[in-house]
N, C-alpha and C positions, 0 to 999 in steps of 0.2 A: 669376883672371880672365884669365889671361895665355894660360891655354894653349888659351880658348875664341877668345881673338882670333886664335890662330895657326892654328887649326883653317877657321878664316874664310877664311883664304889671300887665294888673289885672285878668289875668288869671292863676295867680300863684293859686289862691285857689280851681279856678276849677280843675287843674292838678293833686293838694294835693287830691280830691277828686274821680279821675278815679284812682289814685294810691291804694287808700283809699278799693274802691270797686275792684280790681284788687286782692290786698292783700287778701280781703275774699273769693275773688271766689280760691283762689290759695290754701288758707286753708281748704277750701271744697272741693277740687280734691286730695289734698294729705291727706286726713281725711279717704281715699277709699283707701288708698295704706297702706301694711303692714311694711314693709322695705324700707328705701331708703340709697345706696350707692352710694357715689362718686366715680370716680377713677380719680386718680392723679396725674402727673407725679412733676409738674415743670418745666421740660424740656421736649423738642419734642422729637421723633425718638425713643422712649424707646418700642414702642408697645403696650402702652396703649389703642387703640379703639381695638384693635386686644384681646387684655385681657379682655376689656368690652365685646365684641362681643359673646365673643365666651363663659363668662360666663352667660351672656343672653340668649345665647342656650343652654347651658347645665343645667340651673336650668329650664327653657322651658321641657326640656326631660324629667325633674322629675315630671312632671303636674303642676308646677307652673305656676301662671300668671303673665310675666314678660313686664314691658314695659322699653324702654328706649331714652333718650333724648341726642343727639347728638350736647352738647353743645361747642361743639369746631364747632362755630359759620361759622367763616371763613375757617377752613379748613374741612371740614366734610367730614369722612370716612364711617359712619356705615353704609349708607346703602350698599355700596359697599359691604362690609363684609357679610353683610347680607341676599346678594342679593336680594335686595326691590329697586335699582336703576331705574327709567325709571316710575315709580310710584307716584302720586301726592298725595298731603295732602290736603280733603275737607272740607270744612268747612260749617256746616249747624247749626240749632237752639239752640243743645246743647255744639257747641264749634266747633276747630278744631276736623276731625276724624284721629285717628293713621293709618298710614298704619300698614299691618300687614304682616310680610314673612312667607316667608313658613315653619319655624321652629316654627311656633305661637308668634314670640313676637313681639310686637306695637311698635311703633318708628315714632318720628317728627326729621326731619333735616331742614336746610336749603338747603341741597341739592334736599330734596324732594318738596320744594319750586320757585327754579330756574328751568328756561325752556330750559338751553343748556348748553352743558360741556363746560369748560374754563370759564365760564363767572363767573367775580369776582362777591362777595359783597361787594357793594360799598354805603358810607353811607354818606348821605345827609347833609351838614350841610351848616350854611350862607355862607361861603368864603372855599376853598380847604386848606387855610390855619390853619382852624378854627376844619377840619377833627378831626385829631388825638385827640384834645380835648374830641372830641363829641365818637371817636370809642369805648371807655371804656363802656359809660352810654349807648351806642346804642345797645352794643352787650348783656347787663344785662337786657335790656331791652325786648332783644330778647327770653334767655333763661327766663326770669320768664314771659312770653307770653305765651312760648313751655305747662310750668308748670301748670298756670292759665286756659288756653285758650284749652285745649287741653282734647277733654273727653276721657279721660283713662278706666273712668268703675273701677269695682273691680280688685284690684293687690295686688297680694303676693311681689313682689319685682320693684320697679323703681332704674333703674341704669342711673347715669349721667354721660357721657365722658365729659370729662374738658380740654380745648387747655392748652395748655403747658405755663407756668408760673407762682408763687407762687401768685402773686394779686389775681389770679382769686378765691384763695380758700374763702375768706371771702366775698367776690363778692356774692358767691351761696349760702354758707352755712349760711348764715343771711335769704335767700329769704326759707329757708328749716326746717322743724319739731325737736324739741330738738333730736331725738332718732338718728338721721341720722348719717352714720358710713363715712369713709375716707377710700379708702382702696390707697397703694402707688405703683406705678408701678418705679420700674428701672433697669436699666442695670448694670453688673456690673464691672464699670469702676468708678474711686474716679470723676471724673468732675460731671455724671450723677447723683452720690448720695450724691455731695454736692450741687446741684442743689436740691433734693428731701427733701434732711433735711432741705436746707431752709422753701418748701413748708410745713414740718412737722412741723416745728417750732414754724411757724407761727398757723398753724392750733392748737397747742398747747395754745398758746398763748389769742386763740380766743372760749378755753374750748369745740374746737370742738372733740370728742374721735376719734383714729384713727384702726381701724381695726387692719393694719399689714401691713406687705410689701411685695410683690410681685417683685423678681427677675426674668427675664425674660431674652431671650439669654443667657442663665446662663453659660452654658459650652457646647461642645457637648453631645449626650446621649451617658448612656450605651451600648453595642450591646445585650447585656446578658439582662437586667434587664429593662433596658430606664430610670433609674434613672439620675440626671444630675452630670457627675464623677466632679464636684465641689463641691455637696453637699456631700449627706452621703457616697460619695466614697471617696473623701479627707482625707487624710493621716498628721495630726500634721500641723504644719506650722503655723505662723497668721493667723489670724481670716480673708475673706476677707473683701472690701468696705462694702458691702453687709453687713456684720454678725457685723461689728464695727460699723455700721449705728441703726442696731437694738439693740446693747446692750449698743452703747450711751444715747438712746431713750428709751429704755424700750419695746420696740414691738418686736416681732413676725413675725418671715418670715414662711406667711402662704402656698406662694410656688415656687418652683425652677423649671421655667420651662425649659429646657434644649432648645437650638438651634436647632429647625429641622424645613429645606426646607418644610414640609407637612405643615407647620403654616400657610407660606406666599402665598404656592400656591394655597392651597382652598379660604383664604381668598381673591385672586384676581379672582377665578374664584366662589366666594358669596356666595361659602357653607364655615361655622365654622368649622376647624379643627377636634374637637369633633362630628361632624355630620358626616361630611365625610372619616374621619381616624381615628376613635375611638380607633383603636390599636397601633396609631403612638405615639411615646416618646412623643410628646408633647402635644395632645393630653389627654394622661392619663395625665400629670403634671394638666393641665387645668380642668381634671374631677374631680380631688385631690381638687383643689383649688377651685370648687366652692362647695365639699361639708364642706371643714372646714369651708366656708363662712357662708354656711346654720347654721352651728352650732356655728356659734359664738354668745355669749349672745349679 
């Protein structure tokens, strides 16, 4: 650690001070936004940016004005989702500018940064050895860039996608406004939602409030109804991973989105499920779910 403090020099205080001024500009952007939610897994692969995405578009459809920040740094899906890929982030007097898709909501990635597919982020540090150290502060550094640096304008709702990992929640939710909610995405299998409780735990821990939980590939749907026949179709039995997670915890499983094919393949081909299959099971699971959002105090 010694040779990071010397590296410091005597520019340590100038640093403390672009930090300093950073912080305010970051409190004056989010001073314009009404709402802001996390989504979170803990764990990868659960379909968390696909859950951000697509309630990004469906509070967009209710005339709200939605932006969102595709903080899973390294692996960045939204714009994909959202079909805004191929599209650049400009930067002129009052900040970065959002792009904007064609469902109306704003969004900065770092995909909308980089000028060619495949090509990693890769982050600069004194020796290759010295990387991993630096990848934590580099990537936090990134997202409260996204936050500060970025003119959003007036907004009813900011939603953050969060890479996968319990660290990350205290990471963001210290750079963010008391009022900001957690909402939890998992699958449900016990590895995924002891992955998720850790990240609840902690966010517990850290007085941050958490929304509720979000079970996703829940089961297949109804044919009859597109309800997901794990949830209110389930017959007696133990409670599942899912439902022992929530009432360990004390939350609220705000929705069961049921497994269906229409999720994955608007989302690859950049329109949100809710836009483009408004009648499909999973869809409506997803419309459900962002109006108990709206209404959560």
């Amino acid at each position: 650690m010694k040779k990071y403090a010397e590296m410091a020099g005597d520019g340590g205080s100038g640093v403390a001070a672009q930090v300093e001024a950073q912080g305010r500009r970051l409190a004056a952007r989010l001073a314009s936004v009404g709402r802001v939610v996390v989504v979170m897994s803990g764990k990868g692969g659960v379909g968390k940016s696909v859950v951000t995405a697509n309630l990004a578009a469906a509070l967009a459809g209710c005339g709200a004005r939605v932006g969102v920040v595709d903080a899973d740094v390294n692996g960045p899906s939204i714009p994909l989702l959202l079909g805004a890929r191929g599209r650049r982030v400009d930067r002129g007097p009052a900040g970065w500018s959002p792009v904007q898709a064609s469902c109306g909501v704003r969004l900065v990635s770092t995909d909308l940064l980089v000028g060619e597919d495949g090509a990693p982020i890769v982050w600069k540090a004194p020796t290759q050895a010295d990387a991993f150290l630096w990848r934590g502060a580099a990537e936090a550094s990134a997202v409260r860039e996204f936050l500060a640096e970025t003119a959003w304008g007036e907004l009813d709702w900011l939603l953050l996608d969060l890479p996968p990992g319990a660290d990350r929640v205290p990471t963001v939710m210290a750079m963010l406004p008391a009022g900001a909610l957690l909402l939890a995405v998992t699958i449900p299998t016990e590895v995924a939602v002891l992955s998720v409780r850790r990240a609840v735990v902690l966010a517990r821990a850290g007085g941050w409030p958490t929304a509720g939980l979000v079970e996703n590939m829940a089961t297949p749907a109804c044919p009859r109804c597109g309800a997901s026949l794990g949830g209110e179709h389930a017959e007696g039995g133990p409670p599942s991973a899912v439902e022992g997670l929530a009432l360990a915890e004390g939350l609220s499983v705000l929705g069961r989105i049921p497994y269906d094919p229409a999720v994955a393949s608007c989302g690859d081909a950049g329109t949100p499920v809710v836009l483009a299959r408004p009648e499909s099971p999973g869809a409506r699971a997803l419309l459900s779910l962002a109006e108990r959002l709206r209404r959560t105090p």
